[in-house]
VOZAPA-977699 format. One line per field, with one value per residue (C-alpha): residue number from 0; residue in three letters; x, y, z. Coordinates in pm, whole numbers. Example, Ala and Ser with C-alpha at 12.3 -4.5 7.8 and 13.67 -1.06 7.14 Angstrom:
BEGIN
num	(0 1)
residuo	(ala ser)
px	(1230 1367)
py	(-450 -106)
pz	(780 714)
//
This chain:
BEGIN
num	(0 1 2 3 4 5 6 7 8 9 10 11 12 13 14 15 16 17 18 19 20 21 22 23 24 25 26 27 28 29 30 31 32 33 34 35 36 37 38 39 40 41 42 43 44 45 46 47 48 49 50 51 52 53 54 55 56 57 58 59 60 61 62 63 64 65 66 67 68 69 70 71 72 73 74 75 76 77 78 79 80 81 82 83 84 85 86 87 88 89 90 91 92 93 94 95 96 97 98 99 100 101 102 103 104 105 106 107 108 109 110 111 112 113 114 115 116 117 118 119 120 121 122 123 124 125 126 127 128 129 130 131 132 133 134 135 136 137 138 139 140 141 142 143 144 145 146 147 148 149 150 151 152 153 154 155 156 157 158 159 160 161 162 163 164 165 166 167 168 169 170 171 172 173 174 175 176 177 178 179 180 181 182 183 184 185 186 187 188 189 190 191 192 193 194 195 196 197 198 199 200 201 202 203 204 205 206 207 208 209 210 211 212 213 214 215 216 217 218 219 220 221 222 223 224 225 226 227 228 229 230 231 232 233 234 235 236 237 238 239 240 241 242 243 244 245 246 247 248 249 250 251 252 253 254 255 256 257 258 259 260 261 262 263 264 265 266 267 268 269 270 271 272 273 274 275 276 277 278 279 280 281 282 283 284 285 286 287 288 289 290 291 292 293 294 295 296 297 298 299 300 301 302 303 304 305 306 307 308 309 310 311 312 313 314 315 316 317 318 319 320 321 322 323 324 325 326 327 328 329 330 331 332 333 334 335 336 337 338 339 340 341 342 343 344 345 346 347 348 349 350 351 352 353 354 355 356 357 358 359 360 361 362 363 364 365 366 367 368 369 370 371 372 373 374 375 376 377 378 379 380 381 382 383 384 385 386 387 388 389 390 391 392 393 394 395 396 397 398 399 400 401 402 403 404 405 406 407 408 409 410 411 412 413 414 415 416 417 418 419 420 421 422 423 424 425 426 427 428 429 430 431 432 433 434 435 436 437 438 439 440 441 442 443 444 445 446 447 448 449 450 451 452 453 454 455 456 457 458 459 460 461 462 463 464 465 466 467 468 469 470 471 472 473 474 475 476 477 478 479 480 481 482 483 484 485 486 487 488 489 490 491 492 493 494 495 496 497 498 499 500 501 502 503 504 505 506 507 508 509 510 511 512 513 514 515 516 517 518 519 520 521 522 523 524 525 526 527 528 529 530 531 532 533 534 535 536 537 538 539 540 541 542 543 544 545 546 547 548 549 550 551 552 553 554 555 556 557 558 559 560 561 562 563 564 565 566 567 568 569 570 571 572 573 574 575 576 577 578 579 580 581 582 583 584 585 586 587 588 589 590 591 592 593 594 595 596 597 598 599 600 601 602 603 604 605 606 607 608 609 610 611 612 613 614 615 616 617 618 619 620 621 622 623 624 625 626 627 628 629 630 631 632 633 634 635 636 637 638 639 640 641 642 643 644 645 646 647 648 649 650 651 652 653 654 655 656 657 658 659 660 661 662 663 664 665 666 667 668 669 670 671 672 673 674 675 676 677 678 679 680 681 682 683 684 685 686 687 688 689 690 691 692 693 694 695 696 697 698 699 700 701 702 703 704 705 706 707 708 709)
residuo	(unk unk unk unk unk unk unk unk unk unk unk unk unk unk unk unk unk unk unk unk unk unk unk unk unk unk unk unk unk unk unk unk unk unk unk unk unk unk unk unk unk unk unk unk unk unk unk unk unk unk unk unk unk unk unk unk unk unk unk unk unk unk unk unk unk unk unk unk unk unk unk unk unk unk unk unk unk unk unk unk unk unk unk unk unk unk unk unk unk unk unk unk unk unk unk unk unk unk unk unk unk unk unk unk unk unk unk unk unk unk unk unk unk unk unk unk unk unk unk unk unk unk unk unk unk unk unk unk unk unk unk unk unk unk unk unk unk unk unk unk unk unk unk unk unk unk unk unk unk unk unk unk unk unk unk unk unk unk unk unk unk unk unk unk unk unk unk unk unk unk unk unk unk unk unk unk unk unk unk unk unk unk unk unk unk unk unk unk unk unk unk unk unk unk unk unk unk unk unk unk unk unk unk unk unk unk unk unk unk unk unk unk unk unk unk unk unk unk unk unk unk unk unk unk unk unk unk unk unk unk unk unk unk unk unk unk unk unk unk unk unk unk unk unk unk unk unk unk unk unk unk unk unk unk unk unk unk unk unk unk unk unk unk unk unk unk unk unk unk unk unk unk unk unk unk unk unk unk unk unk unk unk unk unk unk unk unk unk unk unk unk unk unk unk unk unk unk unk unk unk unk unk unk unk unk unk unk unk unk unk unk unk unk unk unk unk unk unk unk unk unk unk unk unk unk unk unk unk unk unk unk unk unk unk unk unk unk unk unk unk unk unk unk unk unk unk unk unk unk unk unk unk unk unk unk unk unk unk unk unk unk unk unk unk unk unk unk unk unk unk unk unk unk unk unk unk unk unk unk unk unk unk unk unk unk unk unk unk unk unk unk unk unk unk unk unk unk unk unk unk unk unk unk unk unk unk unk unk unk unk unk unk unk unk unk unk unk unk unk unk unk unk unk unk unk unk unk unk unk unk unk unk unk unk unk unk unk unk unk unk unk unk unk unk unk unk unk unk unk unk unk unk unk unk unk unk unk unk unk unk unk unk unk unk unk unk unk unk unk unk unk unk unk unk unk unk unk unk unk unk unk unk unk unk unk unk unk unk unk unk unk unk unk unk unk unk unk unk unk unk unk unk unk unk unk unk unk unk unk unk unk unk unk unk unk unk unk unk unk unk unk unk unk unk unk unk unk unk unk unk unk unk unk unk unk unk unk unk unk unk unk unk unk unk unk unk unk unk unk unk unk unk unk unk unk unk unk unk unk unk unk unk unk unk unk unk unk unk unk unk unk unk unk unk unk unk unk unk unk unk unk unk unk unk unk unk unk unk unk unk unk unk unk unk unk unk unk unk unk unk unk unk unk unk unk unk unk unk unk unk unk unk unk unk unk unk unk unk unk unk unk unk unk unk unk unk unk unk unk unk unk unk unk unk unk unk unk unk unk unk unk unk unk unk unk unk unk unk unk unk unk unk unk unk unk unk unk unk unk unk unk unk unk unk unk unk unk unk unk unk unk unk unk unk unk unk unk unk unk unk unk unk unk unk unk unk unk unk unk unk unk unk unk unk unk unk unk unk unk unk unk unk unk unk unk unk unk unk unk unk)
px	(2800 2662 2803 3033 2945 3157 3115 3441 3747 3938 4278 4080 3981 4296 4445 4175 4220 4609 4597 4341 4537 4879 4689 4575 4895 5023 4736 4770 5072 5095 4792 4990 4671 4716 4367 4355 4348 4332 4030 3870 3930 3773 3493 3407 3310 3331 3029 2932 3167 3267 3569 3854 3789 3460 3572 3860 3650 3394 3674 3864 3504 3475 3833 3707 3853 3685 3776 3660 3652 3881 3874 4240 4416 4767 4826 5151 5114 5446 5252 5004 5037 4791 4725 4504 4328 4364 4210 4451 4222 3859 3906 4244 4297 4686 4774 4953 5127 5294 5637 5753 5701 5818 6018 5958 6048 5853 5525 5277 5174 4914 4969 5109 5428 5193 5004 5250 5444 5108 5013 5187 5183 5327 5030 4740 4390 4026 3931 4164 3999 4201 4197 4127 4116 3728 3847 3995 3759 3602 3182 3342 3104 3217 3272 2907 2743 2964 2889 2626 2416 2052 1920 2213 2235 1883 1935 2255 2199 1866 2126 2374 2135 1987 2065 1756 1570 1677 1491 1194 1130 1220 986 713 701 661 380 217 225 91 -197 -308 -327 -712 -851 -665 -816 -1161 -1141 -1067 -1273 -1635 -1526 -1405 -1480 -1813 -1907 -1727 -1705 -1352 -1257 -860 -869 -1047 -800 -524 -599 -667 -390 -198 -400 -270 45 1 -145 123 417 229 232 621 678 499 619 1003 924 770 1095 1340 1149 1150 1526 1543 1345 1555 1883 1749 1588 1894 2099 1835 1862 2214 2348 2052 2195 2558 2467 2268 2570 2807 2606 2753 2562 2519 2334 2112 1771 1505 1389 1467 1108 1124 1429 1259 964 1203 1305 944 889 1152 1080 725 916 1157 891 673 980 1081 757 486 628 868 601 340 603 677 324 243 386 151 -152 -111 -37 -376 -554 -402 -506 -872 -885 -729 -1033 -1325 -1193 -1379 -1463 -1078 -1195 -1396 -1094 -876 -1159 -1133 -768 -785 -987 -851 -545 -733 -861 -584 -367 -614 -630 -243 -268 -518 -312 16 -104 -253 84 248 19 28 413 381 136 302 644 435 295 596 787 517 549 918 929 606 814 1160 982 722 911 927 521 447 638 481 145 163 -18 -305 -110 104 -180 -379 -97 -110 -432 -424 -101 -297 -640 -474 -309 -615 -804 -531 -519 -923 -930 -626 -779 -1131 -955 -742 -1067 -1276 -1044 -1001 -1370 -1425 -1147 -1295 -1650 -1510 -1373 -1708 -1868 -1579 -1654 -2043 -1995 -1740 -2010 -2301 -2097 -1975 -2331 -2368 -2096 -2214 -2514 -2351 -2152 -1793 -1730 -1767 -1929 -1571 -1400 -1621 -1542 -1164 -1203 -1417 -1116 -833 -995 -980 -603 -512 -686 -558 -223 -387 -667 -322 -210 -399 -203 92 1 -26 242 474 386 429 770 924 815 1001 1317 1329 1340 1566 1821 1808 2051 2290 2327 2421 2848 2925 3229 3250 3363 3602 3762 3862 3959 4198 4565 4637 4790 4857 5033 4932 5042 4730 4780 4444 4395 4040 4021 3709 3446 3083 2810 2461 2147 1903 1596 1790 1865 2114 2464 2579 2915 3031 3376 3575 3967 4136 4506 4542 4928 5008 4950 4797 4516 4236 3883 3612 3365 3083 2669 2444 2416 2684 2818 3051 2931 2877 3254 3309 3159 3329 3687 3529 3419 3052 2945 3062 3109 2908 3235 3577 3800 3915 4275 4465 4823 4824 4577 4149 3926 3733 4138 4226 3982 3719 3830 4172 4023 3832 4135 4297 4033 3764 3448 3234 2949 2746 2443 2615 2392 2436 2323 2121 2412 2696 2953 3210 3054 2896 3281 3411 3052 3149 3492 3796 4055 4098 4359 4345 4577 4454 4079 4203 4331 4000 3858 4063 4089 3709 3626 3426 3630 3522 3140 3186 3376 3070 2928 2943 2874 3112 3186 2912 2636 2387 2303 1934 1759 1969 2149 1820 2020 2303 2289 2396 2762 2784 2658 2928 3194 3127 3129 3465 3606 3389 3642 3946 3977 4038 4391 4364 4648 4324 4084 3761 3538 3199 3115 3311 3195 2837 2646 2980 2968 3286 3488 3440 3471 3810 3936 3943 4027 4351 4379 4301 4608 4788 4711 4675 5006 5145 4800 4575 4304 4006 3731 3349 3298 3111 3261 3545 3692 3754 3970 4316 4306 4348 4605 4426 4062 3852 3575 3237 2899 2655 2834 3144 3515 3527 3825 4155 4394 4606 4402 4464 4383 4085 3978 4063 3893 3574 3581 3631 4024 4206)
py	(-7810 -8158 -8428 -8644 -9050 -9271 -9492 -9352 -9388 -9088 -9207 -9281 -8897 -8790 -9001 -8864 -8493 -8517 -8715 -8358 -8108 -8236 -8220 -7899 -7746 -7842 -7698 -7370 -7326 -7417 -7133 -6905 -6905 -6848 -6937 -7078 -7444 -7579 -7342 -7463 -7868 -7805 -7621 -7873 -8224 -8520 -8722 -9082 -9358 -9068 -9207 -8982 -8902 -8804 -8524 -8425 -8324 -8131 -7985 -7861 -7701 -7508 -7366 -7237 -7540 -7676 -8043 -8080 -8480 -8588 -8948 -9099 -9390 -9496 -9103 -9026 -8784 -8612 -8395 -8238 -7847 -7819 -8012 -8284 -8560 -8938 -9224 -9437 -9704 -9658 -9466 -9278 -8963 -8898 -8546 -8480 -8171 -8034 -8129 -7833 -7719 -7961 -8193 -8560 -8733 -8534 -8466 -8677 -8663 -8807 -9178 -9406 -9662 -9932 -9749 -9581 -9862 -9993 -9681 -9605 -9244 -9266 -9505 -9365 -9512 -9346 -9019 -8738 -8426 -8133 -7862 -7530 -7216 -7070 -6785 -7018 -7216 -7144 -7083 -6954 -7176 -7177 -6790 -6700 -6975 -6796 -6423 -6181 -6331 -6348 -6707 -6862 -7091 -7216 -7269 -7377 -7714 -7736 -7719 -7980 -8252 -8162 -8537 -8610 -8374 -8534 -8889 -8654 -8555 -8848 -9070 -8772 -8822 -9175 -9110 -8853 -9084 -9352 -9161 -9231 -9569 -9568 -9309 -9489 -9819 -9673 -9547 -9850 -10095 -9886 -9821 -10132 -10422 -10376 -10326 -10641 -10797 -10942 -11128 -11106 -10730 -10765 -10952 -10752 -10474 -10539 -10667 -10393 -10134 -10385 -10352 -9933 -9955 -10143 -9986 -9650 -9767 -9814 -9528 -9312 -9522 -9479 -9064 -9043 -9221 -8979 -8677 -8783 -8858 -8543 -8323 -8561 -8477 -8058 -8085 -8233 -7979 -7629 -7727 -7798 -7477 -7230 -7377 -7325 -7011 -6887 -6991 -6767 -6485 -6200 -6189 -5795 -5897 -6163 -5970 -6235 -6445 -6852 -6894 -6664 -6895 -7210 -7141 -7076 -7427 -7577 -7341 -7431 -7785 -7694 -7548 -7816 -8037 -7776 -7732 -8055 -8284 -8047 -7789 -7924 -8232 -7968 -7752 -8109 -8154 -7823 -7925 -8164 -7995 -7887 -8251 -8332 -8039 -8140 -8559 -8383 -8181 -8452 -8702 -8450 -8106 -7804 -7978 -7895 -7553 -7675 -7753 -7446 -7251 -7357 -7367 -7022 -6926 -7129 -6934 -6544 -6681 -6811 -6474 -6250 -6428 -6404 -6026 -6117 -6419 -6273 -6028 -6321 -6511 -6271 -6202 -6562 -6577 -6303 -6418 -6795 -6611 -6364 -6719 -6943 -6683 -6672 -7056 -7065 -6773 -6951 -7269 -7179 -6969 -7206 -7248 -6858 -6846 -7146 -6996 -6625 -6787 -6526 -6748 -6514 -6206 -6497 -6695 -6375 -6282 -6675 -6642 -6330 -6493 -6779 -6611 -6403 -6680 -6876 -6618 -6567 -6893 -6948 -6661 -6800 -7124 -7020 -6832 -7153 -7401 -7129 -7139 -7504 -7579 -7326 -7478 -7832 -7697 -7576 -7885 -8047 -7806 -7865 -8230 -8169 -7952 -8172 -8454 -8164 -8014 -8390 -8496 -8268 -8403 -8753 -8666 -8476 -8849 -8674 -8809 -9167 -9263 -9444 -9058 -8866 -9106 -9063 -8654 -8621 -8840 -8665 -8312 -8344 -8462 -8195 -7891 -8134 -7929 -7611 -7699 -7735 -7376 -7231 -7399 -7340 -7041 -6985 -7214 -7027 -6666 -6820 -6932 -6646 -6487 -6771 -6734 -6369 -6345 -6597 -6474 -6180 -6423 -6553 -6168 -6085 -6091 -6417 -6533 -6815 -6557 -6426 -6774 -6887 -6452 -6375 -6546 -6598 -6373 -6559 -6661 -6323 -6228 -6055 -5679 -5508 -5158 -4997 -4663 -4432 -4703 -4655 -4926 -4844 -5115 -5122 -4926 -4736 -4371 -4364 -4557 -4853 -4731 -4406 -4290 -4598 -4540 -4842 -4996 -5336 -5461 -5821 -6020 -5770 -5846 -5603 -5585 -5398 -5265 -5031 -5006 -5240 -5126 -4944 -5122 -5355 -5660 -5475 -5382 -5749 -5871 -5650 -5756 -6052 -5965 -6084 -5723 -5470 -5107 -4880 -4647 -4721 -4973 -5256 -5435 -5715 -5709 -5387 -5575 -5471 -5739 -5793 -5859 -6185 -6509 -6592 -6921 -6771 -6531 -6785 -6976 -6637 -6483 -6645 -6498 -6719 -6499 -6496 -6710 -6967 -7163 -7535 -7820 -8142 -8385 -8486 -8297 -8348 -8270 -7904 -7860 -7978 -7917 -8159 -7985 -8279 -8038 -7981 -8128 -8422 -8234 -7909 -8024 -8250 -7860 -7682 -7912 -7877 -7529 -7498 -7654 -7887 -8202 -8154 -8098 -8464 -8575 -8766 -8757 -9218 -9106 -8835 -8678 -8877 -8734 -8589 -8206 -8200 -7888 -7546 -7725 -7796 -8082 -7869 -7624 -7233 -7298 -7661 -7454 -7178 -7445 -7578 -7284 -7191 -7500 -7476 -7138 -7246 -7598 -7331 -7249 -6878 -6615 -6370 -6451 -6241 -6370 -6209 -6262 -6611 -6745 -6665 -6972 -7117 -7207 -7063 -7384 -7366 -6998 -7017 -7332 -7163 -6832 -6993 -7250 -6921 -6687 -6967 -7062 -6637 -6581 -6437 -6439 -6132 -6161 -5933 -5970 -5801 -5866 -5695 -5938 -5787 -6163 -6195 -5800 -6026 -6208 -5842 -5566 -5285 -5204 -4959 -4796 -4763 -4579 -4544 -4641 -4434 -4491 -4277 -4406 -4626 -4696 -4945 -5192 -4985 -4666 -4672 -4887 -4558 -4343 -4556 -4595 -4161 -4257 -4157)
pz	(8166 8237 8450 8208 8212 8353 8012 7940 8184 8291 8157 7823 7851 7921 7661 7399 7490 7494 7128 7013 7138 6984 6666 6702 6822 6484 6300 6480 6454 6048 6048 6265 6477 6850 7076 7463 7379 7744 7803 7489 7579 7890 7725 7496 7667 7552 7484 7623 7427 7165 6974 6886 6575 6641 6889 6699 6467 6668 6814 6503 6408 6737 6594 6333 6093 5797 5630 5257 5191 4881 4875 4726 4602 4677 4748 4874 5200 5182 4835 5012 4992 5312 5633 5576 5836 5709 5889 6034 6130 6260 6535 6504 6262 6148 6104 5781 5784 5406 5404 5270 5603 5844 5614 5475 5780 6018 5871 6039 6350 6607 6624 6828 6778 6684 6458 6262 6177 5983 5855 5486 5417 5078 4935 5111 4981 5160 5253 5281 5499 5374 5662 5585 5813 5742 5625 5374 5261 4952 5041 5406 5559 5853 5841 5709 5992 6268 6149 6170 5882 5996 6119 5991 6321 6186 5840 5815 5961 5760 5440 5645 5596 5242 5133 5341 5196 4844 4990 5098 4770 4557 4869 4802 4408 4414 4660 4454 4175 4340 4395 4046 4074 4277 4042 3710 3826 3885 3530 3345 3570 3577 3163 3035 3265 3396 3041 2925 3234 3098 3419 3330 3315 3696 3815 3672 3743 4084 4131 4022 4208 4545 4472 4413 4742 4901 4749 4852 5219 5194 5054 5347 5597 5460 5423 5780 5891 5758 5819 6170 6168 6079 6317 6598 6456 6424 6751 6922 6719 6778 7120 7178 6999 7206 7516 7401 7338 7652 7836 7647 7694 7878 8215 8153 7787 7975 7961 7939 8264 8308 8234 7894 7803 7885 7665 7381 7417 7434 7105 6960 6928 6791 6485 6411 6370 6182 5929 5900 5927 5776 5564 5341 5276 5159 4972 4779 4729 4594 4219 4155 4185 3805 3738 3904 3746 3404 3379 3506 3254 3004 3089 3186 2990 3151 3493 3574 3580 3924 4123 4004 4089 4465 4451 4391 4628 4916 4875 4852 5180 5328 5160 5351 5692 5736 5893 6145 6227 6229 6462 6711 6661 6833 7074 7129 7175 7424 7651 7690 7737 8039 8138 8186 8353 8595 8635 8687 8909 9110 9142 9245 9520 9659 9968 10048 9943 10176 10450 10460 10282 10001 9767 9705 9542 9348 9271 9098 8897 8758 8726 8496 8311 8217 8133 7922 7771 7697 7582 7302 7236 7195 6960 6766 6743 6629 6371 6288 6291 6098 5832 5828 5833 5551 5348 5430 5291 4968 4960 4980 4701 4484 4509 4418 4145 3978 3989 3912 3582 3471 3454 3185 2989 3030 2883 2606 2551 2634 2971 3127 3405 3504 3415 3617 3941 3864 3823 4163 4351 4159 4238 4593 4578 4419 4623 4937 4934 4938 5256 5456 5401 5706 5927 5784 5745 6134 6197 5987 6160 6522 6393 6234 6596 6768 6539 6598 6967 6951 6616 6914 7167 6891 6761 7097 7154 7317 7484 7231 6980 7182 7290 6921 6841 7115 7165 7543 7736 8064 8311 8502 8838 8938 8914 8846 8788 8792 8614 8662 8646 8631 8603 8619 8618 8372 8474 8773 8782 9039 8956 9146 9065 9025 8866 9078 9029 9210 9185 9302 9323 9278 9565 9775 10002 10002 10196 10038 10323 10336 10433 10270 9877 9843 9514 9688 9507 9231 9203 9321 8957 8761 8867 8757 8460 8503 8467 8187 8316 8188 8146 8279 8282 8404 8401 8468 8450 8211 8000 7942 8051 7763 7565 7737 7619 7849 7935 8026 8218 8433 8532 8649 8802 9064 9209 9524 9548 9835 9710 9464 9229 9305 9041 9137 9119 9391 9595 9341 9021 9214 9258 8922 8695 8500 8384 8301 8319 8703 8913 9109 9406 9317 9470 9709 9873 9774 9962 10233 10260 10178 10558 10342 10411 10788 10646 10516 10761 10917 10578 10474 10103 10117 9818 9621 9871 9639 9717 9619 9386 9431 9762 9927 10114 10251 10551 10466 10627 10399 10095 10136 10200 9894 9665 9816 9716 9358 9359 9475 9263 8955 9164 9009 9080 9178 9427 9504 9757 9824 10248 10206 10607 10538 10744 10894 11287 11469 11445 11053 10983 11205 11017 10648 10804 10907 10565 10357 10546 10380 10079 9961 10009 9690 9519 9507 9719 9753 10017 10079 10418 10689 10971 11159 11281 10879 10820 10960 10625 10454 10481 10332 10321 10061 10168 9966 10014 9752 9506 9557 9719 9972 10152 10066 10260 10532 10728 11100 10915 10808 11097 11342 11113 11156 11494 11524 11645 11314)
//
């Protein structure tokens, strides 16, 4: 999540999120649809000075909603057979539910005294957005661009702004034509007015061939606009959906590296503006070659059969390039993936490399990573010029033999000096379109790689799904039940888990000890969910895991891992990250609890005080202080706290042992610890080696045991 702007007040935010989810109560409930709607409004932000109906609307499309637009005159509301949005004034939506269903008098919702009084829903003039479920909706739009249909995510809002692509081409064939205008004027002035030299004609003419020229300029300038509109508005969309859905990702599904993810990003925004600024302008293009071809062979008859000639043979080229290409494309894609993993790996451990100065191994694997690299991109770009330099040469010839064959025909009296000067300029506009096709050609094969990999991360299950799919199932009281779980890593042979069979009552307080690697943290993230078991199962209060919605499921449930990830931002957004929906008393006792109110204490700043890249501003015991209160801000009913003192001085670790004795009572609390000060805050400990329980039992028990007394 990212840090919300303070453009927007947080009673205006409250205000706003309140006004949504009233709406959408109604509209679930008319659909007898049951999701976690305050994990969803926390999940979906909203953006600098957004108005309400603006997130209302990206809200009722993260539900799964579609509105069709019906605009209306002096319609009477109380008709409608489905719920339908109507705009109140500029920024408010009324909710107009079918008053079959919830009578005459009660059937819209959503605005306040004020408004309703001047809102008439019985002579309602504008546009009516009738809400259907996807399922629904005739076209299931929403249905097909949420399901399993290949590259939808990239097409779909491609299609979304087709009325663009309707100015493209209407911009493109005005431009096209246009193009006539230089050769057209060359005809008529070397043909009829240097004969004649009739002056008027000159001027004219001239004139008009200005104007061509001018009205050609606006018409390039206006398509270069809107194709660029358009690659911002995909760009800002691509990106904004691969992010969405790298953070849904199940942790377990996660297989590529940061830097493999960032270079899908930087990729990414080579194709948007391939698709949008290159590809459909050369598609549009394409149709009037045979217009071309057709006024050349109109004025100068058999020297059209020049340019289709190269035409022709452009494209055999270009036809039997694309396997060698297509295989250096992805050779290409590989190497820059190898390479920016190396970078990001290189630069988030810079510190550990200066302080052991292990630069030489790391600097030899960059080294290779970026040869490699290079040398894949020299040989694709050789390939790339060779073919554009051989495309610009038949260019060339084409030009000479038009003027070679219509030399001829001037001599046999069937073709004008002022024709042959308009063939040779109309002949190389129309094999123009053609010379581009080895880029795109290249282009195209480095972005079906692209899409791929990344069609890949939105096939993968995501909790996004899940959210909108499941009804909640809360509030729980925290009994979890773990029934022969395995998990084993990728790669490994040996099981981090092994056949795990664990009851956890409500509000019991358990410590999970053991040697280092014995699965303890392992076991730690599946309570939490963050791993899937390989076999097993895990429950919470009777129900699986993977049944309750993930943003109920995070409320409930809290993990503080040893080594948290911190943001560059302040205090208070690292605790919040951005989220609206946490209570003002809730982190005022985090924070408390946490210890980290006595980390500020002497802090001027304090909970504004920036924290610097990953933390690099806080000490280990400040860093662990925080992610406890990151943890405990949630107030879940099931706490599980990975080595929660880790860093603390004495004074600190013996402040939130006390504050945490506390504030556990009637929650369920489980604790990996390998510090015997912190066993007090537990009643009963389990006992793990090697990825298997080999002891459970109460606290003084299996303490004797371990010390040879039991």
């Amino acid at each position: 999540m990212t840090e919300q702007s303070p453009d927007i007040d947080n009673e205006m935010r409250a205000s706003i999120k309140n006004k949504v989810a009233h709406i959408s109560e109604h509209l679930l409930s008319f659909y007898d649809m049951q999701v976690d709607l305050p994990g969803l409004l926390g999940d979906i932000p909203l953006k600098d000075n957004e108005n309400e109906a603006s997130y209302l609307a990206r809200f009722l499309k993260r539900l799964g909603f579609h509105a069709s637009v019906e605009n209306v005159k002096d319609f009477d509301l109380s008709t409608l057979e489905r719920p339908a949005l109507a705009h109140a004034n500029e920024h408010t939506y009324a909710l107009a539910m079918p008053s079959k269903a919830y009578g005459a008098e009660r059937s819209i919702f959503g605005l306040s005294d004020e408004d309703a009084q001047a809102f008439d829903p019985h002579a309602y003039s504008g546009d009516l957005l009738i809400i259907d479920k996807a399922s629904e909706n005739i076209g299931d739009y929403i249905a097909h661009m949420e399901g399993t249909h290949s590259l939808d995510w990239f097409w779909l809002p491609i299609l979304q702004y087709r009325r663009n692509y309707y100015e493209i081409l209407v911009a493109s064939i005005f431009i096209n034509l246009l193009v006539l205008a230089i050769p057209l004027f060359s005809l008529n002035i070397y043909d009829r007015v240097v004969i004649n030299f009739v002056e008027e004609t000159l001027y004219v003419l001239t004139m008009g061939a200005i104007i061509a020229l001018v009205f050609d300029f606006l018409f390039k300038t206006i398509r270069t606009y809107v194709l660029e509109r358009l690659a911002e508005k995909l760009g800002t969309d691509y990106d904004f959906r691969l992010m969405e859905r790298l953070m849904n990702i199940r942790t377990a599904d996660a297989t590529l590296s940061v830097g493999e993810q960032a270079n899908m990003f930087r990729e990414m925004q080579t194709i948007r503006e391939f698709y949008a600024s290159k590809l459909v302008p050369t598609l549009v293009d394409m149709p009037f070659i045979a217009l071309f071809v057709f006024i050349i062979y109109h004025i100068g008859g058999m020297v059209a059969f020049v340019p289709i000639a190269t035409i022709v043979l452009i494209l055999l080229i270009n036809m039997s390039a694309h396997f060698p290409i297509s295989k250096m494309m992805t050779q290409y894609f590989s190497t820059t993936q190898t390479k920016s993993r190396y970078l990001i790996e290189t630069l988030s451990g810079l510190p550990a490399l200066r302080m052991f100065n292990a630069h030489s191994n790391r600097l030899f694997h960059w080294d290779r990573a970026t040869g490699q690299a290079a040398r894949v991109s020299r040989h694709h770009m050789v390939t790339i010029n060779f073919l554009s330099n051989l495309t610009f040469m038949l260019s060339q010839i084409c030009h000479v033999l038009v003027i070679f064959f219509g030399v001829y025909l001037i001599h046999e009296g069937t073709l004008t000096i002022g024709g042959l000067i308009t063939c040779s300029i109309l002949s190389g506009r129309a094999i123009a379109p053609a010379m581009n096709l080895s880029s795109l050609i290249a282009r195209l094969k480095q972005s079906e790689d692209v899409l791929k990999a990344i069609d890949n991360c939105f096939k993968l299950p995501h909790f996004d799904d899940e959210n909108r799919s499941k009804a909640p199932k809360g509030p729980f009281q925290g009994e979890i039940n773990v029934s022969d779980v395995t998990y084993m890593y990728p790669g490994q042979e040996r099981p981090a888990l092994h056949k795990i069979n664990l009851s956890i009552p409500a509000g019991a307080h358990i410590g999970i000890i053991g040697a280092s690697a014995a699965g303890k943290s392992t076991l730690a993230k599946t309570l939490g969910q963050l791993i899937v078991p390989s076999a097993g199962e895990v429950t919470l209060d009777g129900l699986a895991l993977d049944a309750i919605p993930h943003t109920e499921l995070c409320r409930a449930v809290t993990y503080a891992p040893q080594d948290s990830v911190f943001f560059n931002g302040s205090v208070l957004y690292n605790i919040t990250l951005g989220r609206e929906d946490i209570d003002k008393d809730a982190l005022e006792e985090a924070i408390d609890i946490s210890g980290l109110s006595i980390v500020l204490k002497n802090n001027a700043e304090g909970l504004d005080m920036e924290v610097g890249d990953q933390g690099c501003r806080l000490s280990g015991g400040q860093k662990q202080a925080l992610s406890l209160a990151r943890a405990l801000a949630r107030r879940p009913q099931v706490l599980i706290f990975d080595e929660p003192t880790t860093g603390m001085d004495n004074a600190l670790e013996a402040h939130v042992q006390k504050k945490l004795r506390a504030y556990t009572a009637g929650k369920t609390f489980i604790m990996i610890t390998h510090r015997t000060s912190l066993l007090s805050l537990v009643d009963r400990l389990v006992l793990l080696d090697k990825g298997r329980m080999i002891a459970d039992g109460p606290k003084q028990e299996i303490m004797d045991k371990l010390s040879g007394r039991g």
